[in-house]
mmCIF file as gemmi writes it, N, C-alpha and C atoms, coordinates in Angstrom:
data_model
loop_
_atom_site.group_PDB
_atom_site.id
_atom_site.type_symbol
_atom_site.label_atom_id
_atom_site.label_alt_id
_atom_site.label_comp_id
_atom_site.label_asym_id
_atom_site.label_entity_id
_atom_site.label_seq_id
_atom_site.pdbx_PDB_ins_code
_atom_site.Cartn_x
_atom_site.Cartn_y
_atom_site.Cartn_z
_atom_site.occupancy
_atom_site.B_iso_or_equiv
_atom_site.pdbx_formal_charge
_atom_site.auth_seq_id
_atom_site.auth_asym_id
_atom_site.pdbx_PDB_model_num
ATOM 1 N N . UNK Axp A 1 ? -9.506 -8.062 -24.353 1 0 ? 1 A 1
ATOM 2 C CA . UNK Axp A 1 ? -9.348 -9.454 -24.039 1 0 ? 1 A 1
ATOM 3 C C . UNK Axp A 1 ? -10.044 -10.282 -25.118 1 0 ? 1 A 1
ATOM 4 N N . UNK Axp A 2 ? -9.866 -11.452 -25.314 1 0 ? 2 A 1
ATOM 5 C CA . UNK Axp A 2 ? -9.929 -11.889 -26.447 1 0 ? 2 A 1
ATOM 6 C C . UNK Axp A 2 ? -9.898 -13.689 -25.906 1 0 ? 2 A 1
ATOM 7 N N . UNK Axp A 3 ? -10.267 -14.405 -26.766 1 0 ? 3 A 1
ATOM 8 C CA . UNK Axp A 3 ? -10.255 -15.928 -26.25 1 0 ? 3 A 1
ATOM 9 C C . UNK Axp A 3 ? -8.817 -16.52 -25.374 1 0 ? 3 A 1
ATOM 10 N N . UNK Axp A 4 ? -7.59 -15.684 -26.655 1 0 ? 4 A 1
ATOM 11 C CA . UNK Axp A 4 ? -6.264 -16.038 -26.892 1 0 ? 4 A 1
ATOM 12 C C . UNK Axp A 4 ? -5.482 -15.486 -26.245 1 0 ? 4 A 1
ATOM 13 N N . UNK Axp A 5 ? -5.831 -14.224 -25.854 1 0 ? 5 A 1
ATOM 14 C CA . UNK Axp A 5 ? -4.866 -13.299 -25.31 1 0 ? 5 A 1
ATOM 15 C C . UNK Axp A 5 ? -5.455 -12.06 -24.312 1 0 ? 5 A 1
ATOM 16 N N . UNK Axp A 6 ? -4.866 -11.359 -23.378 1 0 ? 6 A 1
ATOM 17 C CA . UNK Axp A 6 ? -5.214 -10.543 -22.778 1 0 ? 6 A 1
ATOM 18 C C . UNK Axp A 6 ? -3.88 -9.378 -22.077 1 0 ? 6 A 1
ATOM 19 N N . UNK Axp A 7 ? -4.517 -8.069 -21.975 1 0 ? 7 A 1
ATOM 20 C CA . UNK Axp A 7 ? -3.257 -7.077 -22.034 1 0 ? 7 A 1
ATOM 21 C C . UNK Axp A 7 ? -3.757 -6.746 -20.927 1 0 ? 7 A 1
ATOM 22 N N . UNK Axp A 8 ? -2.34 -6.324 -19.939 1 0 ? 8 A 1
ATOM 23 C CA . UNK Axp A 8 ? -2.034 -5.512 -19.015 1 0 ? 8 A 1
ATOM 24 C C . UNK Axp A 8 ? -1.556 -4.623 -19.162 1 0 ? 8 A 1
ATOM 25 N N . UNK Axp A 9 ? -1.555 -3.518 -18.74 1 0 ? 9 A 1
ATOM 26 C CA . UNK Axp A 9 ? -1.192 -2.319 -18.763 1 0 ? 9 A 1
ATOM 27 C C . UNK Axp A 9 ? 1.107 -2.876 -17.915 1 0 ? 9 A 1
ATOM 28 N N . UNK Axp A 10 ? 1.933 -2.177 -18.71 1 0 ? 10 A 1
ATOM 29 C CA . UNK Axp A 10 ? 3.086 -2.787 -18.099 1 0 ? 10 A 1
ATOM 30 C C . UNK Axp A 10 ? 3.631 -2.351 -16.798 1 0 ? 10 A 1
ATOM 31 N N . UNK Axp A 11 ? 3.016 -0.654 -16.417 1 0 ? 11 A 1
ATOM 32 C CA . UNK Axp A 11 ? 2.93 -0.825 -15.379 1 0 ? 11 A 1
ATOM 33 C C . UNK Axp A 11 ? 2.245 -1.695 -14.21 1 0 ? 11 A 1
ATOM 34 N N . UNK Axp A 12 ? 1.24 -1.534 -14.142 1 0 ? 12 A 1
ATOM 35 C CA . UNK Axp A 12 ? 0.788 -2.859 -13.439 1 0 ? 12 A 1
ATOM 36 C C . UNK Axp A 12 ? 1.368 -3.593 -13.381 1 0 ? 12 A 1
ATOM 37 N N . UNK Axp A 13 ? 1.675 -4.325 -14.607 1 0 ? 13 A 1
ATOM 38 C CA . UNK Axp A 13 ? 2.327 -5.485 -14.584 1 0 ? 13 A 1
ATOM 39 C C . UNK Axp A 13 ? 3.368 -5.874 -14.046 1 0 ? 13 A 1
ATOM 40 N N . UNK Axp A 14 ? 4.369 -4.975 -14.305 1 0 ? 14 A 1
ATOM 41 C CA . UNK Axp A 14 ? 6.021 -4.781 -13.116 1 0 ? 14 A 1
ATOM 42 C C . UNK Axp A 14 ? 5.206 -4.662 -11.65 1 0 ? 14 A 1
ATOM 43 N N . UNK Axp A 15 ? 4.525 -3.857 -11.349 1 0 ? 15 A 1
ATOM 44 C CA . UNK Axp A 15 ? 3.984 -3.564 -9.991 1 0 ? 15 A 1
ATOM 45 C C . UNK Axp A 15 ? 3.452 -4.945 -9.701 1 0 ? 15 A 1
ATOM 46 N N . UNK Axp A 16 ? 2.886 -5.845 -10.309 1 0 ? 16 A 1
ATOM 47 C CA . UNK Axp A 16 ? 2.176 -7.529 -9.534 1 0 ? 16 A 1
ATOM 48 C C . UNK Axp A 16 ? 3.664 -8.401 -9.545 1 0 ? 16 A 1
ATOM 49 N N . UNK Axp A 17 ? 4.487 -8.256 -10.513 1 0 ? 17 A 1
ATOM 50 C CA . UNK Axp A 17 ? 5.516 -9.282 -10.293 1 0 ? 17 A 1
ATOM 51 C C . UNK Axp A 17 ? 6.535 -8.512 -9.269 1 0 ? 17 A 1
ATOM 52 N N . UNK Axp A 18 ? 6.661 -7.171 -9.268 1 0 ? 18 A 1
ATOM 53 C CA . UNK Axp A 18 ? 7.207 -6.686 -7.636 1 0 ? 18 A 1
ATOM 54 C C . UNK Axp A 18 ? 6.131 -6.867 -6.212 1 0 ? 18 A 1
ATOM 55 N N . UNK Axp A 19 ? 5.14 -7.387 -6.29 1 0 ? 19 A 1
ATOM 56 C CA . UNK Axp A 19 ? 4.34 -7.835 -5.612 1 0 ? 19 A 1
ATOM 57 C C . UNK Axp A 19 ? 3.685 -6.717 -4.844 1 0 ? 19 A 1
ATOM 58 N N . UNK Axp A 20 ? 3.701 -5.549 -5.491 1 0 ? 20 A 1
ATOM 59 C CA . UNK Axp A 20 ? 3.074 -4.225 -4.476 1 0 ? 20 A 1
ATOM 60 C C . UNK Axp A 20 ? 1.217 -4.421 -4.895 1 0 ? 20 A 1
ATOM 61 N N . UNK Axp A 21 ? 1.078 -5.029 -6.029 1 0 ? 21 A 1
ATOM 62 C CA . UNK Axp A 21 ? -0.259 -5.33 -6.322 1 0 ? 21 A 1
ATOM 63 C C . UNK Axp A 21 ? -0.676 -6.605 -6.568 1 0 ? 21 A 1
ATOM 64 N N . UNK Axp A 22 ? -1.964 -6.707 -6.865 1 0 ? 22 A 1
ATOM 65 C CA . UNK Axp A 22 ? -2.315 -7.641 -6.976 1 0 ? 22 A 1
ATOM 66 C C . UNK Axp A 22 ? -3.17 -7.778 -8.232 1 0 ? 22 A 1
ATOM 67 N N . UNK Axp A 23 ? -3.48 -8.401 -9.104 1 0 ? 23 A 1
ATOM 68 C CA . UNK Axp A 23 ? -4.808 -8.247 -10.337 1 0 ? 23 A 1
ATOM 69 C C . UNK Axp A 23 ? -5.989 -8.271 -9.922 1 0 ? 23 A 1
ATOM 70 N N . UNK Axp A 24 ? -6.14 -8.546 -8.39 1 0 ? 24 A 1
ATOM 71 C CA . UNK Axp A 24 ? -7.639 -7.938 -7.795 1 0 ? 24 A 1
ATOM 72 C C . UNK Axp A 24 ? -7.62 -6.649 -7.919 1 0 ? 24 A 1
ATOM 73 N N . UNK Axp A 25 ? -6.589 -5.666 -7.62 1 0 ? 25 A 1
ATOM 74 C CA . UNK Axp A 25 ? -6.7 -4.714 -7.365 1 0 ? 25 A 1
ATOM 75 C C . UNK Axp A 25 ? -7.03 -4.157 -8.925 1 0 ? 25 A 1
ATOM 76 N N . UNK Axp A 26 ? -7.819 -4.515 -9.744 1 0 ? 26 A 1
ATOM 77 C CA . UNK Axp A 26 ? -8.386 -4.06 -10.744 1 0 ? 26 A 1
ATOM 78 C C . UNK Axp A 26 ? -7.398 -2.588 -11.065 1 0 ? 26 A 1
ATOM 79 N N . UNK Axp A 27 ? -6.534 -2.587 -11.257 1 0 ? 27 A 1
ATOM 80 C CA . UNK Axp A 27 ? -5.588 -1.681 -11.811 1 0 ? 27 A 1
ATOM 81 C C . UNK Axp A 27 ? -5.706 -0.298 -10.814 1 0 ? 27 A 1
ATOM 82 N N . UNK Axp A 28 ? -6.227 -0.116 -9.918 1 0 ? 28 A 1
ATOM 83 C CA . UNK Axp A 28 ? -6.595 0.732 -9.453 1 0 ? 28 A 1
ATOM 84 C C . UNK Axp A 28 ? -5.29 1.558 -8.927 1 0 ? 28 A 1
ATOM 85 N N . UNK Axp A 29 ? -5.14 2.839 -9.109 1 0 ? 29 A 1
ATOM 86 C CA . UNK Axp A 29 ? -4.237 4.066 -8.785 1 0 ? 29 A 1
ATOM 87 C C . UNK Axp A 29 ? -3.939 3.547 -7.195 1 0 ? 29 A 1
ATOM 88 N N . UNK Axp A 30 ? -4.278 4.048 -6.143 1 0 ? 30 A 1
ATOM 89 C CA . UNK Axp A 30 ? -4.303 3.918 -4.991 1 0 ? 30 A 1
ATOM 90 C C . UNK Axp A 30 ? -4.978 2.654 -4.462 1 0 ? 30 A 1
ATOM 91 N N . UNK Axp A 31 ? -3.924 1.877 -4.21 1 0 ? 31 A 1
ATOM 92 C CA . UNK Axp A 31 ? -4.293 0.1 -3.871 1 0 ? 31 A 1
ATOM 93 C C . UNK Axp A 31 ? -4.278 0.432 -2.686 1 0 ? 31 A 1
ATOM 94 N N . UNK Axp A 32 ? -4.172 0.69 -1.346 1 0 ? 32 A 1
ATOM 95 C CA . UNK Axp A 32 ? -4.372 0.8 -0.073 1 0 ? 32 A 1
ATOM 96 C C . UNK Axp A 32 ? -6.188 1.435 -0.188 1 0 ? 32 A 1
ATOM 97 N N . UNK Axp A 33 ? -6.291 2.51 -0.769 1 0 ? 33 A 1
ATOM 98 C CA . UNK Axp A 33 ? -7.789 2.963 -0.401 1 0 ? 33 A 1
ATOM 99 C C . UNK Axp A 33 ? -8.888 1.877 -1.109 1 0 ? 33 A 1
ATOM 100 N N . UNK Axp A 34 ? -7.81 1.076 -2.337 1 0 ? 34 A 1
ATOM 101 C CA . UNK Axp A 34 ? -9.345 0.723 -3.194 1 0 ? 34 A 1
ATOM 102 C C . UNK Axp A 34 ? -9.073 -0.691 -2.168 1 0 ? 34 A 1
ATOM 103 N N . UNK Axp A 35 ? -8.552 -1.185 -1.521 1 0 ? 35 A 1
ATOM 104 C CA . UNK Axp A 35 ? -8.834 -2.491 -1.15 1 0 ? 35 A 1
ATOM 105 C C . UNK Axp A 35 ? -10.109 -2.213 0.165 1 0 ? 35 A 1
ATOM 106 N N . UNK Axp A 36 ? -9.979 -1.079 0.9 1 0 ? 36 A 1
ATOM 107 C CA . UNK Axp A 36 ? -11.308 -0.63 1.412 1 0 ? 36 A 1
ATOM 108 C C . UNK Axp A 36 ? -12.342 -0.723 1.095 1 0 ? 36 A 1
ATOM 109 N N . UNK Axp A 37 ? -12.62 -0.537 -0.287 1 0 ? 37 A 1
ATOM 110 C CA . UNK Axp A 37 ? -13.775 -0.695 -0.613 1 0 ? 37 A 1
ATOM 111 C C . UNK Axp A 37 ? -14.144 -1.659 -1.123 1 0 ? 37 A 1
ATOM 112 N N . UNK Axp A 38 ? -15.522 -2.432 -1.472 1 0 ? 38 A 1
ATOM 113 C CA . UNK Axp A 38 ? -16.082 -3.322 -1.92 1 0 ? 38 A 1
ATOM 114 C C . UNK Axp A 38 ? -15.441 -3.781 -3.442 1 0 ? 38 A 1
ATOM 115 N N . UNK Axp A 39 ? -15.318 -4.413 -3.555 1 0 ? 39 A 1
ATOM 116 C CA . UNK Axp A 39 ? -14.6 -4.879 -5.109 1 0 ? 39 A 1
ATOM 117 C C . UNK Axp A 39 ? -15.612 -5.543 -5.8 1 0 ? 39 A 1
ATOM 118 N N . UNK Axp A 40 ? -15.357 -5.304 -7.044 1 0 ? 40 A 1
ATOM 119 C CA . UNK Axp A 40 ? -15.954 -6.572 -8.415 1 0 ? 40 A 1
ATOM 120 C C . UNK Axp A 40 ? -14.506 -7.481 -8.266 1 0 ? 40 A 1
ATOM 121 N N . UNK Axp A 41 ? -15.348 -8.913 -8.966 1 0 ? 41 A 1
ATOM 122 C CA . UNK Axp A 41 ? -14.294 -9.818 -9.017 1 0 ? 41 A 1
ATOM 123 C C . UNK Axp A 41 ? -13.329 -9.183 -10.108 1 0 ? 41 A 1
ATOM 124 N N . UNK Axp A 42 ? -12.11 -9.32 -10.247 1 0 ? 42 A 1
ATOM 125 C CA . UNK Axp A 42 ? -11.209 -8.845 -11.618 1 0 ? 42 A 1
ATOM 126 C C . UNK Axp A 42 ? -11.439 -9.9 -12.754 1 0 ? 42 A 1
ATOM 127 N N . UNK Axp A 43 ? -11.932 -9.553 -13.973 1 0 ? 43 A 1
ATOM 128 C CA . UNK Axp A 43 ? -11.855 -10.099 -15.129 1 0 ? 43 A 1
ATOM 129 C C . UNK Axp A 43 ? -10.79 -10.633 -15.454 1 0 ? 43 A 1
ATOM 130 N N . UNK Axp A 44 ? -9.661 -9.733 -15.674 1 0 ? 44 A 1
ATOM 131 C CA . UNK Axp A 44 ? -8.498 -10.478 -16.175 1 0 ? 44 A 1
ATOM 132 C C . UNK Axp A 44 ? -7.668 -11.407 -15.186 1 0 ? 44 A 1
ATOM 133 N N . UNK Axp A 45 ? -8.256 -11.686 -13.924 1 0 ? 45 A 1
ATOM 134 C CA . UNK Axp A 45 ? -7.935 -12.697 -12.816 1 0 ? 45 A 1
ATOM 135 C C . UNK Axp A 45 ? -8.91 -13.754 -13.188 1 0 ? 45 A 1
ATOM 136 N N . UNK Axp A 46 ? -9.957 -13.957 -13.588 1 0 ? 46 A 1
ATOM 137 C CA . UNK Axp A 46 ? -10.811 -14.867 -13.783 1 0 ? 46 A 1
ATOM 138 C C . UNK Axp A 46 ? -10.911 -15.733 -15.225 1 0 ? 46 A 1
ATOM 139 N N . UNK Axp A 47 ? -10.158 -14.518 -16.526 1 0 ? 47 A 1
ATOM 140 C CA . UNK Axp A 47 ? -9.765 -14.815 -17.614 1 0 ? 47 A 1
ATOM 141 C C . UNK Axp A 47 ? -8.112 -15.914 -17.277 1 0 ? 47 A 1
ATOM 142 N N . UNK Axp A 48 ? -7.443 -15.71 -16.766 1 0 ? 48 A 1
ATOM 143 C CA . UNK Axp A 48 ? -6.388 -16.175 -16.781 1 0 ? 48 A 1
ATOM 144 C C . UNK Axp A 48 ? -6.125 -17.684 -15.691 1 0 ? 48 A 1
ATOM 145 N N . UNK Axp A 49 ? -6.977 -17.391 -15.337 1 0 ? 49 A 1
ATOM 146 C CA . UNK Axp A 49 ? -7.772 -18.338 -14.247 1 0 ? 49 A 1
ATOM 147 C C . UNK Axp A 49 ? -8.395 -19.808 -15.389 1 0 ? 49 A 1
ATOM 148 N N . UNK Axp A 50 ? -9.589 -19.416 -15.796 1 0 ? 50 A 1
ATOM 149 C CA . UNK Axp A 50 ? -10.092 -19.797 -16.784 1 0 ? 50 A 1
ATOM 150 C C . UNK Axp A 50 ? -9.102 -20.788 -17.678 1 0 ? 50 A 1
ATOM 151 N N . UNK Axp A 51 ? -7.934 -19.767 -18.026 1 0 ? 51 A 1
ATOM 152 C CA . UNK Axp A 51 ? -7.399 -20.917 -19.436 1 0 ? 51 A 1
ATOM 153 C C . UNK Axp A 51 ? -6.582 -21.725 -18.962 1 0 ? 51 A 1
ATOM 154 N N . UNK Axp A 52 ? -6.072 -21.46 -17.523 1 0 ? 52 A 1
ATOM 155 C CA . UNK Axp A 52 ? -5.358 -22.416 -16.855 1 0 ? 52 A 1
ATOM 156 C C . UNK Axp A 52 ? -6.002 -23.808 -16.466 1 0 ? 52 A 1
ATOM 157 N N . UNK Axp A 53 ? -7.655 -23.463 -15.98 1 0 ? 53 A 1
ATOM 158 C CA . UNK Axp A 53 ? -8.205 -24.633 -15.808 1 0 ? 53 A 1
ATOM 159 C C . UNK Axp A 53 ? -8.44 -25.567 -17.089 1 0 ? 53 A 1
ATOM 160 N N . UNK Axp A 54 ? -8.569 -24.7 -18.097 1 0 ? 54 A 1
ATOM 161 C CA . UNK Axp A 54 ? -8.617 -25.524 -19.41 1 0 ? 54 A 1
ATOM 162 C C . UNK Axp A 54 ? -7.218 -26.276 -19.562 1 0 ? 54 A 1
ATOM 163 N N . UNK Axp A 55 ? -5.773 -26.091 -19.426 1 0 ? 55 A 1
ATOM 164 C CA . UNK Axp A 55 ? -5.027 -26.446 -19.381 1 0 ? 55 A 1
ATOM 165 C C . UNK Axp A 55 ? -3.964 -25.785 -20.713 1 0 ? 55 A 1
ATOM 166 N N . UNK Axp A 56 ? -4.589 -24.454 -20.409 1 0 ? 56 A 1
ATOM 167 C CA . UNK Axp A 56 ? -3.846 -23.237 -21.659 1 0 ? 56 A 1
ATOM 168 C C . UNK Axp A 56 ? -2.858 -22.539 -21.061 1 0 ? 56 A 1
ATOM 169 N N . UNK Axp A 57 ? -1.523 -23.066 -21.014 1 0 ? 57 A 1
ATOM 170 C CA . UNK Axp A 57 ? -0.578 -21.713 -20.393 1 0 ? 57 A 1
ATOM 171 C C . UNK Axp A 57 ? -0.06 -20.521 -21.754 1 0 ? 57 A 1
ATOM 172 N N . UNK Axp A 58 ? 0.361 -19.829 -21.459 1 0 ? 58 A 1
ATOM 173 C CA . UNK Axp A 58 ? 0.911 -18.516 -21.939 1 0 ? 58 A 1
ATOM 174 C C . UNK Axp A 58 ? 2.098 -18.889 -22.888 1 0 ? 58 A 1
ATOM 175 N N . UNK Axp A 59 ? 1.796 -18.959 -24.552 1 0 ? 59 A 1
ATOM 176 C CA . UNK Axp A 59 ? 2.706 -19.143 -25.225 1 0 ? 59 A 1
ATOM 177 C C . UNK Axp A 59 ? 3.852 -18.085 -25.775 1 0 ? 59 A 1
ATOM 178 N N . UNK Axp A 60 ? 3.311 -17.018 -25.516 1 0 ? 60 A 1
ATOM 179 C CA . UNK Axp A 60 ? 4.117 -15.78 -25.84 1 0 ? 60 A 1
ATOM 180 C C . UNK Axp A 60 ? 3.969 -14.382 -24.467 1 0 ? 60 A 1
ATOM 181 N N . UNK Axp A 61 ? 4.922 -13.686 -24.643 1 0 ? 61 A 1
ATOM 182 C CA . UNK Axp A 61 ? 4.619 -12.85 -23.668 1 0 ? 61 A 1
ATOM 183 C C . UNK Axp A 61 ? 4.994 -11.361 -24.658 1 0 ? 61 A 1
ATOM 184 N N . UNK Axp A 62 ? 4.51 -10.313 -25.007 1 0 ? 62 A 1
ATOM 185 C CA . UNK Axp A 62 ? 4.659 -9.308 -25.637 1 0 ? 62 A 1
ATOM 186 C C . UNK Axp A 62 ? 4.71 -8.591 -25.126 1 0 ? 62 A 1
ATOM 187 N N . UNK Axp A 63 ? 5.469 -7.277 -25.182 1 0 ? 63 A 1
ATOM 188 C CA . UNK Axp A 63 ? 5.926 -5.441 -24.472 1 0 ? 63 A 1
ATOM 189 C C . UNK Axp A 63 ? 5.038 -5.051 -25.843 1 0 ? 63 A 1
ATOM 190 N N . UNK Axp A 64 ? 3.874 -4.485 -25.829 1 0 ? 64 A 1
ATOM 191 C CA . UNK Axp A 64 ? 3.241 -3.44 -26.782 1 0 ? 64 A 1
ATOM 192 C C . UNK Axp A 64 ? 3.907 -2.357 -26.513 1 0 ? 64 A 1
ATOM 193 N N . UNK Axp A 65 ? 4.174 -1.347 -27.515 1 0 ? 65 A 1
ATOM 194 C CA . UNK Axp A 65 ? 4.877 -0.065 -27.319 1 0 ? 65 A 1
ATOM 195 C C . UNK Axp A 65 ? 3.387 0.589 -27.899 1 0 ? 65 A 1
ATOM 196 N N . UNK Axp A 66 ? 3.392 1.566 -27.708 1 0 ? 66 A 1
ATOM 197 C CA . UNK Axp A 66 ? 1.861 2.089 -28.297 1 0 ? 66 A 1
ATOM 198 C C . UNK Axp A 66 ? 2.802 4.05 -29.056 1 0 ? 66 A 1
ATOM 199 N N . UNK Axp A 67 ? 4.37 3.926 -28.373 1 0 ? 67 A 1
ATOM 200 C CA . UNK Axp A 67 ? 4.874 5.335 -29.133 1 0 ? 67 A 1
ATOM 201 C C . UNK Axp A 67 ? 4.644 6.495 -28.248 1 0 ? 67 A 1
ATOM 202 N N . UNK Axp A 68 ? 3.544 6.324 -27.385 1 0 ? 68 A 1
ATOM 203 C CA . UNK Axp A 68 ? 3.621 7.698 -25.994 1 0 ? 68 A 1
ATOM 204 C C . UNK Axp A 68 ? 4.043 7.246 -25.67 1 0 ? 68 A 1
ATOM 205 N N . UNK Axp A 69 ? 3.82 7.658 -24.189 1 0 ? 69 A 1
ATOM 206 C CA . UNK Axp A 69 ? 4.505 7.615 -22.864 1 0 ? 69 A 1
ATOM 207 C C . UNK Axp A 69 ? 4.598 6.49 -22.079 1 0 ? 69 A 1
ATOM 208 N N . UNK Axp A 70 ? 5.381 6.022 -21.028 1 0 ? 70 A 1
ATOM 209 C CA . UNK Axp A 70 ? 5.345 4.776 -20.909 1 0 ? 70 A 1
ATOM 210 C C . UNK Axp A 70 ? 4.118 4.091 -20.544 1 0 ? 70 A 1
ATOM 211 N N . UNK Axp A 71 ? 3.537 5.109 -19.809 1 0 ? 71 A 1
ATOM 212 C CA . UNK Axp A 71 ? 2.089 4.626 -19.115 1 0 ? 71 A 1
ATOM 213 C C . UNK Axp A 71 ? 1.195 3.777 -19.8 1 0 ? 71 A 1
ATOM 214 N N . UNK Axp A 72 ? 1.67 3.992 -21.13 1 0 ? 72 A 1
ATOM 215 C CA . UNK Axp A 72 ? 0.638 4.055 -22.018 1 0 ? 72 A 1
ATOM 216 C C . UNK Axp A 72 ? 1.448 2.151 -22.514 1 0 ? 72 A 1
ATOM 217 N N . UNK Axp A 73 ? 2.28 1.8 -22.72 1 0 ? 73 A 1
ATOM 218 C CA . UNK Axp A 73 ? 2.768 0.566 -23.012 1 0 ? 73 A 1
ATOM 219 C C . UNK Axp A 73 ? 1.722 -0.831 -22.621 1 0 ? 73 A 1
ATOM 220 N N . UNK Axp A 74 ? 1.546 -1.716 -22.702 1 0 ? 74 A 1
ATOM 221 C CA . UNK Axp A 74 ? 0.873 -2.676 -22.558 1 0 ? 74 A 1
ATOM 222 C C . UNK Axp A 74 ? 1.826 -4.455 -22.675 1 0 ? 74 A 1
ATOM 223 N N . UNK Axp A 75 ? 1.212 -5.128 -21.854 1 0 ? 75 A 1
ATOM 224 C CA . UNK Axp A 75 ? 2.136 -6.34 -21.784 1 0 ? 75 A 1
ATOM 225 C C . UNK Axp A 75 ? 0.526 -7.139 -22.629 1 0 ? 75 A 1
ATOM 226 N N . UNK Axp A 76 ? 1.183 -7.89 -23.295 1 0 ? 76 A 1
ATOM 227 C CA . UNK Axp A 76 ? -0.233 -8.831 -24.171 1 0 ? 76 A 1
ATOM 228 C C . UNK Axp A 76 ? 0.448 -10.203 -23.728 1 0 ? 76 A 1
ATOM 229 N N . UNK Axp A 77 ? -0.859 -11.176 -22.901 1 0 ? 77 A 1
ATOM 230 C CA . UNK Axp A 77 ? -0.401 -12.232 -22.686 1 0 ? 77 A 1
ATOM 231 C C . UNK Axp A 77 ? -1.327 -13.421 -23.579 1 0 ? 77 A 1
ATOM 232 N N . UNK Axp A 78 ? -0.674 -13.738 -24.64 1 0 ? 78 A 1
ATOM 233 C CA . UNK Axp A 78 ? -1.076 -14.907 -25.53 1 0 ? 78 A 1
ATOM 234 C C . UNK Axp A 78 ? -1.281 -16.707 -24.925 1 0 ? 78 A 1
ATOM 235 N N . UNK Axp A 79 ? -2.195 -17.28 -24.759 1 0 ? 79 A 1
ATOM 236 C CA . UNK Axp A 79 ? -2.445 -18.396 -24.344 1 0 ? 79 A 1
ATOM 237 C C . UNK Axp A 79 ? -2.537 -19.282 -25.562 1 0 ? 79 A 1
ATOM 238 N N . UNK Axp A 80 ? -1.669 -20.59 -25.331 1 0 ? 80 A 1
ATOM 239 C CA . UNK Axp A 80 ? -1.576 -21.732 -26.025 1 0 ? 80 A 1
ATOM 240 C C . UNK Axp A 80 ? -2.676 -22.734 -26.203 1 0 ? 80 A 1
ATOM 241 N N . UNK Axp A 81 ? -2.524 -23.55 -26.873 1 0 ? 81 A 1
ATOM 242 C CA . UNK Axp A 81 ? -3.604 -24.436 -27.323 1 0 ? 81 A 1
ATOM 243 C C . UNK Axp A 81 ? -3.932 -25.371 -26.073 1 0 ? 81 A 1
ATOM 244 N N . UNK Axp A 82 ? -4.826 -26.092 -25.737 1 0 ? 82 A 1
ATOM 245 C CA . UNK Axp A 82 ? -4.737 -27.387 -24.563 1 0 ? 82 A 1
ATOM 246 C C . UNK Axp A 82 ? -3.181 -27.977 -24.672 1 0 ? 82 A 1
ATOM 247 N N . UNK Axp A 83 ? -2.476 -28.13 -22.939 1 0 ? 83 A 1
ATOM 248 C CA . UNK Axp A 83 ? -1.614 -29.022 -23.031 1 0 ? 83 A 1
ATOM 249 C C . UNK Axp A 83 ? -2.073 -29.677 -22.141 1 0 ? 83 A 1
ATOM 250 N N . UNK Axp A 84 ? -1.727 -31.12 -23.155 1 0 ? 84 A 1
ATOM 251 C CA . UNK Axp A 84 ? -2.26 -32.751 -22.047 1 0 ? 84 A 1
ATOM 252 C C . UNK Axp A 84 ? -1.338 -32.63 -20.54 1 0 ? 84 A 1
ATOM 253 N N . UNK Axp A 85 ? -0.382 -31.966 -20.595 1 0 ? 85 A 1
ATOM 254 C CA . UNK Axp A 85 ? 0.306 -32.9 -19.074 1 0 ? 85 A 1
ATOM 255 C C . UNK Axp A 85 ? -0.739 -32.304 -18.125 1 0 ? 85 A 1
ATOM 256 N N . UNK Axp A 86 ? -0.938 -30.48 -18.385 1 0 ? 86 A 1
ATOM 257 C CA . UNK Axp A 86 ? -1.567 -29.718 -17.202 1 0 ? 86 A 1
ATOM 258 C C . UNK Axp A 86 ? -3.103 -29.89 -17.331 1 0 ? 86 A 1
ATOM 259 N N . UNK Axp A 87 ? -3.653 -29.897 -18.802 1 0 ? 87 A 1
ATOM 260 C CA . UNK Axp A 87 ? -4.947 -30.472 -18.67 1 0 ? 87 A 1
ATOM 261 C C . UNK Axp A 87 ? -5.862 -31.322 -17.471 1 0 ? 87 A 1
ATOM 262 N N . UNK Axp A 88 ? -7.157 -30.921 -17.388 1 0 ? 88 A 1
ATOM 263 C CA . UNK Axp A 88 ? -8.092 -32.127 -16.923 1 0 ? 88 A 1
ATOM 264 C C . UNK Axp A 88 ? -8.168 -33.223 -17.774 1 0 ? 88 A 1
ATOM 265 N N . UNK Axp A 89 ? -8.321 -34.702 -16.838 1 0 ? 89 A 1
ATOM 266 C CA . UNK Axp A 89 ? -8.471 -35.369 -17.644 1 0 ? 89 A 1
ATOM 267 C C . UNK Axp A 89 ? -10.172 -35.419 -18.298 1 0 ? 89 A 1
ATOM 268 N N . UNK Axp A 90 ? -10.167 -36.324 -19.507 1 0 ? 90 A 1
ATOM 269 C CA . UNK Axp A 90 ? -11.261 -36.414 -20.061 1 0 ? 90 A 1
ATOM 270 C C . UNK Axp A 90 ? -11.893 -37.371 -20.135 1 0 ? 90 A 1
């Protein structure tokens, strides 16, 4: 993760926009047992969180291929500069 950008793994990622997960669920294998247990807040929920309140949406959306297996693929989500409409004001 990075100021600009941050990667999901693409499974996951298909799995939150089919809605079987969530980015709380800190990527975790078995989302029924880990929601049992006590959680850390998710970083990349709090990162993406973050640039929205700044008023940074997502200027690019990238499929990393990494050449293994699919598991291994990554979605990189790039955030834009301040935009005034969604911005706080100042």
């Amino acid at each position: 993760m990075s100021r600009s950008k941050v990667r999901i793994g693409l499974r996951e990622f298909t799995e939150i926009l089919a809605g079987l997960r969530t980015l709380e669920d800190n990527g975790a294998k078995n989302v029924e047992a880990a929601r049992k247990l006590p959680r850390e807040p998710s970083s990349v929920q709090g990162y993406i969180l973050r640039n929205l309140m700044e008023g940074r949406l997502p200027s690019s959306i990238d499929v990393v291929k990494t050449g293994e297996d699919d598991s291994d693929d990554w979605v990189e989500i790039n955030f834009g500069d301040i935009d005034p409409a969604i911005s706080p004001l100042r």
